[in-house]
C-alpha positions in Angstrom: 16.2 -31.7 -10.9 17.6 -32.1 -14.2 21.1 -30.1 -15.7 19.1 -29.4 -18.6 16.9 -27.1 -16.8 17.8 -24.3 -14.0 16.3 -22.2 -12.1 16.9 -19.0 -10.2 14.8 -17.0 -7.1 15.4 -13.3 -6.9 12.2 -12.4 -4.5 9.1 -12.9 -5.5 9.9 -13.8 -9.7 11.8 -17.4 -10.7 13.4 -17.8 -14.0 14.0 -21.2 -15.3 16.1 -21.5 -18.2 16.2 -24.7 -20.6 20.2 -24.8 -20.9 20.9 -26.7 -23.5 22.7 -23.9 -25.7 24.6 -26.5 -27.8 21.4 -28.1 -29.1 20.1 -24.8 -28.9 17.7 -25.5 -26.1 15.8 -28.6 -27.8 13.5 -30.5 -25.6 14.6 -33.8 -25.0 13.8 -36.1 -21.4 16.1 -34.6 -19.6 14.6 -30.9 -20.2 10.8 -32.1 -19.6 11.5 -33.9 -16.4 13.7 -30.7 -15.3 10.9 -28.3 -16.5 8.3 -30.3 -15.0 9.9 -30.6 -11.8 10.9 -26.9 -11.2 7.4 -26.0 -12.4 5.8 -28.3 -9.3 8.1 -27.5 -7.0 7.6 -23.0 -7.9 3.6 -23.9 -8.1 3.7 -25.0 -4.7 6.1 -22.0 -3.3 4.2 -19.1 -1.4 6.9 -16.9 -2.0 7.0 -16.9 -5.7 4.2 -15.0 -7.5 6.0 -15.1 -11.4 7.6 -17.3 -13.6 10.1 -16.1 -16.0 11.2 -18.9 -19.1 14.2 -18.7 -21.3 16.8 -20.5 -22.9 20.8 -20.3 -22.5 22.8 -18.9 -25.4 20.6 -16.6 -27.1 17.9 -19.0 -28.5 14.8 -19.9 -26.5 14.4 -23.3 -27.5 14.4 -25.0 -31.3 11.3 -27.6 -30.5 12.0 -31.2 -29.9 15.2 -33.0 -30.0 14.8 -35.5 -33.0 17.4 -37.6 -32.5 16.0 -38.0 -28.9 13.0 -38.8 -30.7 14.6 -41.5 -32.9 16.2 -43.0 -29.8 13.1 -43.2 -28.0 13.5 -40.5 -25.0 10.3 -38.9 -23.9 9.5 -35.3 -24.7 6.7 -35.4 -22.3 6.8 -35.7 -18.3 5.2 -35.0 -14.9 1.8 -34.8 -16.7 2.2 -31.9 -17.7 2.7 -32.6 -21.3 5.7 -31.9 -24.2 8.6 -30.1 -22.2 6.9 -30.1 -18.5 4.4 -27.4 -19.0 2.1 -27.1 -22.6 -0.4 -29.3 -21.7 -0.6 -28.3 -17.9 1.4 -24.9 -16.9 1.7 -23.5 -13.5 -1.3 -21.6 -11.8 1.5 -18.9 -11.6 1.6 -16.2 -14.6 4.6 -17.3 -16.6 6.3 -14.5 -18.9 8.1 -16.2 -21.9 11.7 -14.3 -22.4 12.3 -15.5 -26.2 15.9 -14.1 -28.1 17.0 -16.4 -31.2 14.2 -19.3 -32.1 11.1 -20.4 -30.7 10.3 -23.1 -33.3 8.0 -25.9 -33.4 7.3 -27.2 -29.7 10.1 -24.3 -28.7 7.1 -22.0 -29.6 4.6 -24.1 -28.3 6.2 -23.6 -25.1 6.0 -20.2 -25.6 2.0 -20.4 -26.3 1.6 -22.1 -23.2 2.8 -19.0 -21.3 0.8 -16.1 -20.2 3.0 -13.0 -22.0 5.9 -13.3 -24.1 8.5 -10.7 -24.5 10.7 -10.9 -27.1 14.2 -9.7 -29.2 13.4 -7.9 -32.6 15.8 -10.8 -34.1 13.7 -13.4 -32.1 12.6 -15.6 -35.3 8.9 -17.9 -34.4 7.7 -20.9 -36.6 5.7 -24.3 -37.0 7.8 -26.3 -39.3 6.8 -29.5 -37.9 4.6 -30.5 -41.2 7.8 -30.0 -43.8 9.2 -32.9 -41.2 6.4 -35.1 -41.6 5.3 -34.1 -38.2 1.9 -32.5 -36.7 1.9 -30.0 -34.3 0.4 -31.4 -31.5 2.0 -29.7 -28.5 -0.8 -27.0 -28.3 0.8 -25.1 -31.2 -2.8 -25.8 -33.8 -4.9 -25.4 -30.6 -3.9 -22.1 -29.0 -2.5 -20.5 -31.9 -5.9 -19.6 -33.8 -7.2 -18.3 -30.3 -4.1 -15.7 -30.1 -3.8 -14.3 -33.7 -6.3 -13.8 -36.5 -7.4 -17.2 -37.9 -5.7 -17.1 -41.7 -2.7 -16.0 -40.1 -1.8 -18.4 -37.4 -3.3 -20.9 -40.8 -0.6 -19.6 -42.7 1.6 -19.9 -40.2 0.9 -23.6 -39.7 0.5 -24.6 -43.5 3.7 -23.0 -44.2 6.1 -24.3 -41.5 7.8 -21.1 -42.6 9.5 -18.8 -39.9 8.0 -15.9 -38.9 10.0 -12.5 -37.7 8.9 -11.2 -34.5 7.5 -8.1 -35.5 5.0 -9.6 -37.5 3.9 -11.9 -34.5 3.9 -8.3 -32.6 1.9 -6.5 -35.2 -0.7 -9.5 -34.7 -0.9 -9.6 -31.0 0.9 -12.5 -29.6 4.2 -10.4 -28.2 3.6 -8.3 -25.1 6.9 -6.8 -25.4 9.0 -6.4 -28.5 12.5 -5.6 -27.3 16.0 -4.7 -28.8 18.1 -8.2 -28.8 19.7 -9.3 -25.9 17.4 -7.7 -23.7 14.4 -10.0 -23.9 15.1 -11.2 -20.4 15.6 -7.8 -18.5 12.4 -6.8 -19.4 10.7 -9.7 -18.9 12.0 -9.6 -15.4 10.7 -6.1 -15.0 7.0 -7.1 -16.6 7.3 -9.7 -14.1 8.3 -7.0 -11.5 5.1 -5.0 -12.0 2.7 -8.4 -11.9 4.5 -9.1 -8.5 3.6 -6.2 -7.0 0.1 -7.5 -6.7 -1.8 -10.0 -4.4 -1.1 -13.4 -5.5 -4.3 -15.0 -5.1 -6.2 -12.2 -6.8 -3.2 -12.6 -9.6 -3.9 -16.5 -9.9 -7.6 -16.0 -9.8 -7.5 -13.7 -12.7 -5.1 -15.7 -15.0 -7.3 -18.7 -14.7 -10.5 -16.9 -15.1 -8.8 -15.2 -18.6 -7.2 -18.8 -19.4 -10.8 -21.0 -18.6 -13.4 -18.9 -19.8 -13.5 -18.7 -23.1 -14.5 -22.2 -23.0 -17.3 -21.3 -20.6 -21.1 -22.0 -21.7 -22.6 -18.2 -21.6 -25.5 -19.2 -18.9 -22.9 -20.9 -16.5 -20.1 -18.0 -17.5 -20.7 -16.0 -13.9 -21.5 -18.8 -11.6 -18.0 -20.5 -12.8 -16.2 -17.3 -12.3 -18.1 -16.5 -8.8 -16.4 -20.4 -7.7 -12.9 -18.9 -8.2 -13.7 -15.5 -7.3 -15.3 -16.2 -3.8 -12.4 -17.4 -1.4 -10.4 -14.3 -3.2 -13.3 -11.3 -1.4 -13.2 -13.4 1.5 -9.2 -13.5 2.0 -7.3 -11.4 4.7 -5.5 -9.5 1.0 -9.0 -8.3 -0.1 -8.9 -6.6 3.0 -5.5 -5.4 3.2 -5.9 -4.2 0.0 -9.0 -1.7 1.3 -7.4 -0.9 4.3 -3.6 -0.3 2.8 -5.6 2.2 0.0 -7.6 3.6 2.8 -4.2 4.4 4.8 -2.4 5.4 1.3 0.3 3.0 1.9 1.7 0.0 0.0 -0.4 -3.0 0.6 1.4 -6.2 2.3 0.2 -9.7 0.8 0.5 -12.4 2.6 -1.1 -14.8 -0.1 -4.1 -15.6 2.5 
């Protein structure tokens, strides 16, 4: 696994963190290949339900590293798309812990998470077209889904950075949090998701995540495929019993 990316188990929730603070956490090879990596290797793990992402030294990650680019390194790796995880992230819920920027593919990564908690100074922004660029890592495809349509437009017509509290007011934030404590309560928000049975968990993220693409008459037949092995697991019943018994359930992820 790659320098550029760590990652850290406490129980059920890993955090990865893209540590690259001197280039304030941009994306080059190195960080893709890590991210991708830890994010097969934490998909695959039965003991980890959620997935925290940050970055080191109070910024969450500043996009793509252009003079990676210019060199010829690869932003993209493990087919999972730009930075390991926008074009395929984990079946896992992922909580985005954002302090400092989240610009251009550095908030495209946060887009491909499930919830993003973030500092009041946490500044977001697609800047790639005053760089003669296009945002292509997800940011013009997932962005009008989240926010109202003229505003995620402005947002990528602009390239101009966006405060977090407006972001907030629109919808996208899940948590908007004094600075320095984006983390901490991402870990706690991650805490509460935990607590839950993890196939029922994965079930319902990808149900939320797929369906909106879903043709109407084909909507509950779809959902019924992902929904079936979940009733039929020994956690549906666990879950009965433990609530019959008035006790904490115990998932075993089965």
């Amino acid at each position: 696994m790659s320098d550029a990316v760590l990652t850290e188990v406490d129980g059920p929730i890993a955090v990865i963190t893209i540590d690259r603070p001197e280039a304030r956490n941009a994306v080059n090879e190195a960080v893709a290949s890590g991210m991708a990596a830890a994010l097969d290797e934490l998909d695959m793990r039965t003991d980890i339900r959620v997935i925290v992402l940050t970055g080191a030294g109070g910024t969450f990650c500043a996009g793509m590293d252009l003079k990676g680019f210019v060199t010829g390194e690869n932003p993209l790796a493990g087919g999972r798309g730009f930075g390991g995880i926008v074009q395929r992230p984990p079946a896992k819920p992922v909580i985005a812990a954002v302090e400092g920027y989240a610009l251009a593919g550095g908030f495209e990564i946060a887009l491909a998470c499930d919830l993003i908690v973030a500092s009041e100074q946490a500044t977001f922004g697609l800047p790639e077209v005053s760089r003669g660029l296009v945002a292509a890592a997800g940011g013009l495809l997932r962005l009008p889904h989240r926010i109202p349509y003229h505003v995620a437009m402005e947002i990528a017509l602009t390239g101009e950075h966006i405060a977090a509290a407006r972001l907030h007011q629109a919808g996208l934030i899940s948590q908007l949090v004094p600075a320095g404590q984006a983390l901490a309560q991402a870990r706690q928000l991650a805490g509460r998701i935990a607590k839950n049975a993890p196939l029922a968990v994965e079930a319902t993220k990808r149900i939320v995540a797929e369906s909106a693409d879903w043709p109407s008459a084909e909507a509950f037949a779809r959902q019924n495929d992902i929904t079936a092995p979940v009733f039929s697991s020994a956690d549906a019943m666990e879950g009965a019993v433990a609530f019959a018994e008035k006790r904490a359930p115990v998932w075993q992820g089965r």
